[in-house]
C-alpha positions as CSV (number, residue, x, y, z in Angstrom):
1,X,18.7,-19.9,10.6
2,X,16.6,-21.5,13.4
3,X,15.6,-18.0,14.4
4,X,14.5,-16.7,11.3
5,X,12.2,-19.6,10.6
6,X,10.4,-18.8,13.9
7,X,10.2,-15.5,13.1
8,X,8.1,-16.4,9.8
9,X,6.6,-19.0,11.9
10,X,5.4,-16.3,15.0
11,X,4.6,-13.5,12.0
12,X,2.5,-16.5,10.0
13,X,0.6,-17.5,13.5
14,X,-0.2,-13.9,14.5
15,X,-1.6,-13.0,11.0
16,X,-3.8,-16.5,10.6
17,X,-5.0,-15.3,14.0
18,X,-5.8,-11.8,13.4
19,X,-7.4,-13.2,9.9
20,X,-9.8,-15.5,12.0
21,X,-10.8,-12.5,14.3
22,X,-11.7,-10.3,11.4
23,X,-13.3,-12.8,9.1
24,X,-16.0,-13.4,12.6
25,X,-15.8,-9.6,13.4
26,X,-15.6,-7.8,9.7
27,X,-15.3,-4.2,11.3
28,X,-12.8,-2.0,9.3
29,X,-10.3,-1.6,12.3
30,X,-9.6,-5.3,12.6
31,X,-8.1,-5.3,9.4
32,X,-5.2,-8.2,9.5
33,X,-2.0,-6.2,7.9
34,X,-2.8,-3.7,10.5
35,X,-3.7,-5.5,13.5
36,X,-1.0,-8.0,13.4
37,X,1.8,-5.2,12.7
38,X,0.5,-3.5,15.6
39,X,0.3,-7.2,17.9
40,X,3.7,-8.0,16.4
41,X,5.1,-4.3,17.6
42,X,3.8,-4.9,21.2
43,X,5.1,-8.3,21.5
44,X,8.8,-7.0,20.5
45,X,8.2,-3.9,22.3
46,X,7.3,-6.0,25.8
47,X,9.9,-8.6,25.5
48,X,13.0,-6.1,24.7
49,X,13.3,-7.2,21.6
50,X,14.9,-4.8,18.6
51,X,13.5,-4.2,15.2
52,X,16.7,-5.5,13.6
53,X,16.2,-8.7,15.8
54,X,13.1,-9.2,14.2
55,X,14.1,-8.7,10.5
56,X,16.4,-11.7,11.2
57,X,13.4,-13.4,9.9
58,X,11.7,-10.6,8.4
59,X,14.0,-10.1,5.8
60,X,12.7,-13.2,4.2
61,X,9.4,-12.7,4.4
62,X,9.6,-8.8,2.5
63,X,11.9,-11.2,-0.1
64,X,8.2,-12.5,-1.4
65,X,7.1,-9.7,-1.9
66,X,8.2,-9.5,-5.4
67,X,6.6,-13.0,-6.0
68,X,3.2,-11.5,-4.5
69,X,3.2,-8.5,-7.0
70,X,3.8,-10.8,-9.6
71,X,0.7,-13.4,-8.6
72,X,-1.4,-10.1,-9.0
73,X,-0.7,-11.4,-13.4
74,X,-3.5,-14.0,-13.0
75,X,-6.5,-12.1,-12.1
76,X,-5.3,-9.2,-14.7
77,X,-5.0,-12.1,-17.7
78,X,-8.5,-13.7,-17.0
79,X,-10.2,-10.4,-17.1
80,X,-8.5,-9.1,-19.9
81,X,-11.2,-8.4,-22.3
82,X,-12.4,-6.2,-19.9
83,X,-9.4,-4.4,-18.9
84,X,-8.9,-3.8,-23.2
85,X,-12.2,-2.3,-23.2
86,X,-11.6,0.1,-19.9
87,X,-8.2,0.9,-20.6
88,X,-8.9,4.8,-21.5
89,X,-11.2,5.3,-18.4
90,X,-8.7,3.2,-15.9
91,X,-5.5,5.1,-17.5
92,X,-7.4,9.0,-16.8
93,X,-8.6,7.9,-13.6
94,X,-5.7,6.2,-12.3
95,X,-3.6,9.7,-13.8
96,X,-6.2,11.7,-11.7
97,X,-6.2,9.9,-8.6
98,X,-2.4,9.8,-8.4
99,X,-2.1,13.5,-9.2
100,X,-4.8,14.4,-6.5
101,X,-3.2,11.8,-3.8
102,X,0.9,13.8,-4.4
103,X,-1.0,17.6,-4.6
104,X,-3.3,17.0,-1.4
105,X,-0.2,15.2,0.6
106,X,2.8,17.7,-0.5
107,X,0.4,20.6,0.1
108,X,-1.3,19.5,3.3
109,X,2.6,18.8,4.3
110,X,3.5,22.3,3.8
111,X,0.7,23.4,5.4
112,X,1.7,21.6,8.7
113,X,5.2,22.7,8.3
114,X,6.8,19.6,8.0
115,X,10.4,19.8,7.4
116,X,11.6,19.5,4.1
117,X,13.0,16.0,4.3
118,X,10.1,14.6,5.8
119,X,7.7,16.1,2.8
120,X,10.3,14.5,0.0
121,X,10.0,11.6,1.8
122,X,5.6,11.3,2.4
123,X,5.7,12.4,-1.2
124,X,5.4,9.3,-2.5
125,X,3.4,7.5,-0.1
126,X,0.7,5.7,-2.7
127,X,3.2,3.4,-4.3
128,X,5.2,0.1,-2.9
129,X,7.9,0.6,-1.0
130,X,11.0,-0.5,-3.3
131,X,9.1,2.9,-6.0
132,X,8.7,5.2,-3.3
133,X,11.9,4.4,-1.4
134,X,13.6,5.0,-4.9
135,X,12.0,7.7,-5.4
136,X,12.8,9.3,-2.2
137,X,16.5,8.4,-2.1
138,X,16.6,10.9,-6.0
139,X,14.7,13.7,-4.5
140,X,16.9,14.1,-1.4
141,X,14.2,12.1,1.1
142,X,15.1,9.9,3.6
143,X,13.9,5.9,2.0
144,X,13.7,4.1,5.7
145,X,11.3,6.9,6.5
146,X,9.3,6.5,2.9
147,X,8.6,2.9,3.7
148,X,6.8,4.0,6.8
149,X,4.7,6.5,4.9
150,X,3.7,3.6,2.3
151,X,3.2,1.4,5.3
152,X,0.6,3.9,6.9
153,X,-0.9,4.8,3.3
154,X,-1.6,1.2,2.5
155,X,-3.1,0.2,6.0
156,X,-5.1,3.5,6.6
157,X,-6.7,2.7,2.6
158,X,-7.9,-0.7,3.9
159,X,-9.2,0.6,6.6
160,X,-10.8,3.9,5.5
161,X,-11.3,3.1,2.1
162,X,-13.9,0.7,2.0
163,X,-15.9,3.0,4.5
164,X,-15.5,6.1,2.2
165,X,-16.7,3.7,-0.7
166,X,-19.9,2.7,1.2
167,X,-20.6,6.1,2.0
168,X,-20.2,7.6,-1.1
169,X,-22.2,4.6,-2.2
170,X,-19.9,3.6,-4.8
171,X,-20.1,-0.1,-5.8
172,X,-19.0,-0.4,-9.6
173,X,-16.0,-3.1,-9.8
174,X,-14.0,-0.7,-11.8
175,X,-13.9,2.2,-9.7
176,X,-13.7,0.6,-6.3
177,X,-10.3,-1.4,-8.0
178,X,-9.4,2.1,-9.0
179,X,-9.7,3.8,-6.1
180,X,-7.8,1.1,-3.6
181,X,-5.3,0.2,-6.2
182,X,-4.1,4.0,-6.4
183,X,-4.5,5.0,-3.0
184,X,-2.6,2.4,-0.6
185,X,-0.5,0.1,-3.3
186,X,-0.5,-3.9,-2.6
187,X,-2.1,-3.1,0.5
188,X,-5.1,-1.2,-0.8
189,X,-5.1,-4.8,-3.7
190,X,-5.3,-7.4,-1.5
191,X,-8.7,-5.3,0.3
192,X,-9.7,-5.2,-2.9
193,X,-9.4,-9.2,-3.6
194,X,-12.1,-9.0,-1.1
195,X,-14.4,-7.6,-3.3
196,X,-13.8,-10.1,-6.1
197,X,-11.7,-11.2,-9.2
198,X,-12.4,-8.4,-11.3
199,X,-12.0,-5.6,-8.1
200,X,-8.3,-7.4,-7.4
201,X,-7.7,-7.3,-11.3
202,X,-8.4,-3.7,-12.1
203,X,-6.6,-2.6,-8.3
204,X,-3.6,-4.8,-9.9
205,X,-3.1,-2.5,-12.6
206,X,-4.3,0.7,-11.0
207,X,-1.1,0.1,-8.7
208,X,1.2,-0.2,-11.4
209,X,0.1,2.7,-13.2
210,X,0.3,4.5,-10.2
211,X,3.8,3.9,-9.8
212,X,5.0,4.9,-13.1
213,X,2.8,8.2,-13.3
214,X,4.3,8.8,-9.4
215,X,7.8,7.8,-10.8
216,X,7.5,11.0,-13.5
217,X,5.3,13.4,-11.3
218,X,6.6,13.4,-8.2
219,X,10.1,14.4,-8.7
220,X,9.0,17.2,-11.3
221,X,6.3,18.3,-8.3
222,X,9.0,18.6,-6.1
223,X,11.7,19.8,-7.9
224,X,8.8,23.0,-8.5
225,X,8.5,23.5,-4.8
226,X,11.9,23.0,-3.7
């Protein structure tokens, strides 16, 4: 017990840390949920200590993550009205982004000549972990290896994503909520929060759309190809 509360306790520190350092250096690469899993992976890697060591106390901390998803309710209820009146354009794009995100990964896959495993297990990448590690465990994937994909979807979004948006000079509430929301999950939403209410509100529900058009499109896309 006393180990697992210093692991939350160590995890806590290193991200309040990395959170400081990014909030007086906003660069895209110091983005906290990446830069504290990669300080946390040195400092287990350099004092010999195991992965499963670590989820002594890291068990409890991926236990809130079903409380987190559900906090995402309050900014979707105050900005309701607007979500009623969107509804049509954030179901089509949310449908079209998803569809894009499965054909450009599964195809790109192939095209690398990635084993079969591995491609029904990046499949799903855009969507939390518990969808896409369900959804890799019924198409014949590998789920431990799923979670890393959504892990590596959901940083490299929060990262590259709000680059690609400045580029492409694309500022509108709705579609930057859209366009984190679908492509890196909770991750991609709490970047978003960044933004504002309404951008963490419309990324809410752009992640949970995603994962129920993922749920139906994925296995049929794969069950196509292989």
């Amino acid at each position: 017990m006393i180990t697992a509360l210093l692991i939350i306790c160590f995890t806590t520190l290193i991200y309040f840390v990395m959170q400081i350092i990014y909030k007086k250096f906003p660069s895209p690469i110091l983005v906290p949920i990446a830069t504290s899993t990669a300080v946390i992976i040195i400092i287990l890697f350099l004092s010999h200590h195991s992965y499963k060591f670590y989820m002594i106390g890291g068990n409890w901390i991926g236990s809130l993550l079903g409380p987190a998803v559900v906090a995402f309710a309050y900014p979707l209820y105050q900005h309701r009205k607007t979500l009623k009146d969107s509804f049509v354009s954030i179901l089509t794009s949310v449908f079209a982004g998803t569809a894009a995100g499965l054909v450009s990964g599964i195809f790109l896959a192939l095209w690398c000549g990635l084993d079969e495993r591995i491609i029904l297990s990046l499949a799903p990448k855009s969507v939390t972990s518990p969808v896409a590690m369900s959804i890799s465990s019924l198409t014949g994937g590998i789920p431990a290896l799923a979670a890393v994909y959504v892990m590596v979807a959901g940083i490299s979004g929060a990262i590259f994503g709000p680059v690609i948006l400045k580029k492409l000079n694309i500022t509108h509430s709705i579609a930057v909520g859209i366009g984190l929301g679908t492509a890196s999950h909770g991750i991609g939403t709490s970047k978003a929060a960044e933004y504002g209410e309404l951008e963490s509100a419309i990324s809410s529900i752009a992640m949970t759309l995603s994962s129920i058009f993922t749920s139906i499109l994925c296995p049929l896309l794969l069950h196509l190809l292989f």
